[in-house]
C-alpha positions, 0 to 999 in steps of 0.5 A: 206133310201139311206144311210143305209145299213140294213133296209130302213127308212120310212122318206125322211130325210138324216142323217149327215154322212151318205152314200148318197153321196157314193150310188150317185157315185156307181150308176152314175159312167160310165165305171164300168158296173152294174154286177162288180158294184153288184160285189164289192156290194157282197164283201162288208158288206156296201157301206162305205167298198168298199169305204174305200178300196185301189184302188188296192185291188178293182182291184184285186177282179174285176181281171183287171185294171179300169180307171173308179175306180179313178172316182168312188173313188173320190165320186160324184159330189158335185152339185148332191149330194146337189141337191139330199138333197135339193129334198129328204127333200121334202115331199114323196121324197126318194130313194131306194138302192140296199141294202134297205129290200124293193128294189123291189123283182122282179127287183132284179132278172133281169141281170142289175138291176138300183142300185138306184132309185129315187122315189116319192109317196108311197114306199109302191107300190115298192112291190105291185104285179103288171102288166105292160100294154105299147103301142102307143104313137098315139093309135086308140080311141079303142086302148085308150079305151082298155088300160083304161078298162083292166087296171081299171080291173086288178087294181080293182083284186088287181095288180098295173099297171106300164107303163112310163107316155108317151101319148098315152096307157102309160096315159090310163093305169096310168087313168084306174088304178087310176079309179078303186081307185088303184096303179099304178106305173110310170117309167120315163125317166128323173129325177123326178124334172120334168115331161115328157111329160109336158102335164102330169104333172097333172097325174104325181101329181095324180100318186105320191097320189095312187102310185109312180114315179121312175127314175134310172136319176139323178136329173136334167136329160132331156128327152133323147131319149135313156134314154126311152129304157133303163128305159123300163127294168125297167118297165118289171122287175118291173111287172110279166108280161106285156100287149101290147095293141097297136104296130106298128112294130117298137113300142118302147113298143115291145122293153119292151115286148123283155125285158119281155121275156128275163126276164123270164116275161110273155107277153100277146097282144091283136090282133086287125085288120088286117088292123091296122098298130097299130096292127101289133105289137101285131100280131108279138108278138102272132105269137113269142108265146105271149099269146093273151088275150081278156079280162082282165080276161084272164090275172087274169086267167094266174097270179091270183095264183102268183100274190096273186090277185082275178081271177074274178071282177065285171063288172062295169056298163057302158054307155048303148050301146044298139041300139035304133032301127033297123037304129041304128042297121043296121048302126052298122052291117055296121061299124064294127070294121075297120075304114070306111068313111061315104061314105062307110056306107051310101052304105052299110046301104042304109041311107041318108048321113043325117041320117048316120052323125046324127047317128053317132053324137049320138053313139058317144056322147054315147061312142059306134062309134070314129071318126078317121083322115081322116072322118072315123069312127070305133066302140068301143064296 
């Protein structure tokens, strides 16, 4: 696995002698940057060469002088290397390095790519064709609802769904893909001896059974914030696009749509109210050339040949969001899509405030209306 230079091994188990320790101290040492990092790489047959190189001849093949290099030859901390032998030994536990045959494809070929990472799940899921689908951490239920249903719809085409475990559409995509019984990849900001957010530790267990965790953190590392915009590189890179459902203008999620773009990924956003602050983000994108997309279908259309998947799913049926009577009917035409506030509904559909707030129980128990901060209402099919 981490340690071998040639072809992966399938198991978590370290063998004695092995480079372990040496891949631990290439990929966490500050003040030798990622592209020399792969630069010695490249003038190496193996990790164990570099390492056993002079400090002086390192220095010639960078062509200038890193003080950095004496930490980088003194190997890694020992603490780290111990706590990372202890978590490999544990079941579905494992690393992949620069070196291993199944370092996934994509992620390669971006301009600072992590020279390990830290896994947990099927490392089967490195190379499955896939789809990042990111966004608010504080969705609308539509937006929610979305990022649910497109990804259990790419996931059923066959395309594993990336995004970063965050609350908000980060979980709805990770469920809509394990709902469709498909792969889904989570890219986290710690290290993967523990769960952020906390309340996700249940989906993280799920994700690790249908898909994988990784992490370029070492173990141990807490939720930082820095640490998110950097692992946001690694869930573009991973996908061969990425989906932004929900946005506000200053959404970290535009910041893996930027990075998308940057590496040559395609990006798509679904367009949303003109009154939503959560679409404004998505707006912005399209207006930058993003493809807008309206349904799944779109996305399958424009990657379905370079993803390897089926361009077409079934519909899956779903709760029946037919109106029972005129009242209902016209209590729809009146809600729209905005959010609006009982007050505004029982003008507009000339209802009793009871008759409204009892139609509204209904169609929301029945999926069709979510309730919003603030009393108001707005329609999800």
């Amino acid at each position: 696995m981490a340690g071998r230079d040639s072809q992966p091994t399938q198991g978590t188990e370290i063998a004695a002698g092995d480079s372990l320790g040496r891949w631990l101290a290439l990929h966490h040492t500050v003040g030798v940057g990622a592209a020399r990092k792969r630069q010695l790489l490249a003038h190496f047959p193996s990790i164990d060469a570099l390492f056993d190189t002079r400090r002086a001849e390192l220095e010639r093949i960078l062509g200038e002088r890193l003080p950095a290099l004496d930490q980088l030859l003194a190997g890694p901390d020992p603490a780290l290397e111990t706590t990372t032998r202890a978590w490999l030994a544990e079941a579905r536990n494992f690393l992949v390095t620069w070196a291993d045959a199944d370092y996934p494809p994509l992620l390669r070929e971006i301009s600072d790519p992590p020279l390990l990472l830290y896994g947990v799940g099927q490392r089967a899921a490195l190379s499955h064709p896939t789809i990042a689908v990111v966004g608010s951490r504080n969705p609308t239920p539509g937006g929610r609802a979305n990022a649910h249903a497109f990804a259990e719809h790419l996931a059923r085409a066959g395309l594993s769904v990336a995004s970063g475990l965050a609350l908000g559409i980060d979980t709805a995509a990770h469920n809509g893909a394990l709902a469709a019984n498909g792969m889904t990849v989570a890219v986290t900001g710690t290290g993967l001896d523990r769960v952020y957010p906390p309340r996700n530790r249940a989906l993280a267990h799920r994700i690790a059974d249908h898909g994988v965790l990784l992490s370029e953190f070492a173990l141990g590392t807490p939720p930082r914030a820095e640490n998110f915009p950097i692992r946001n590189r690694i869930i573009s890179g991973l996908s061969l696009g990425v989906l932004v459902v929900e946005a506000a203008c200053k959404s970290g999620s535009l910041i893996t749509a930027r990075l998308a773009g940057e590496q040559g990924r395609e990006v798509f956003a679904i367009p949303g109210s003109i009154h939503s602050p959560l679409a404004r983000g998505c707006h912005a994108l399209i207006r930058q050339g993003a493809k807008l997309v309206e349904t799944a279908q779109d996305i399958l259309e424009e990657l379905g040949a370079l993803a390897g998947v089926v361009t077409s799913t079934p519909v899956v049926a779903g709760a029946d969001n037919t109106p029972t009577d005129a009242a209902e009917r016209r209590l729809l035409d009146c809600l729209g899509f905005d959010p609006v506030d009982i007050d505004g509904l029982v003008a507009c559909s000339g209802l009793t405030p009871q008759a409204v707030s009892s139609m509204l129980l209904q169609l929301e128990l029945r999926g069709m209306v979510a309730s919003l901060a603030g009393g108001r209402y707005q329609r999800t099919t």
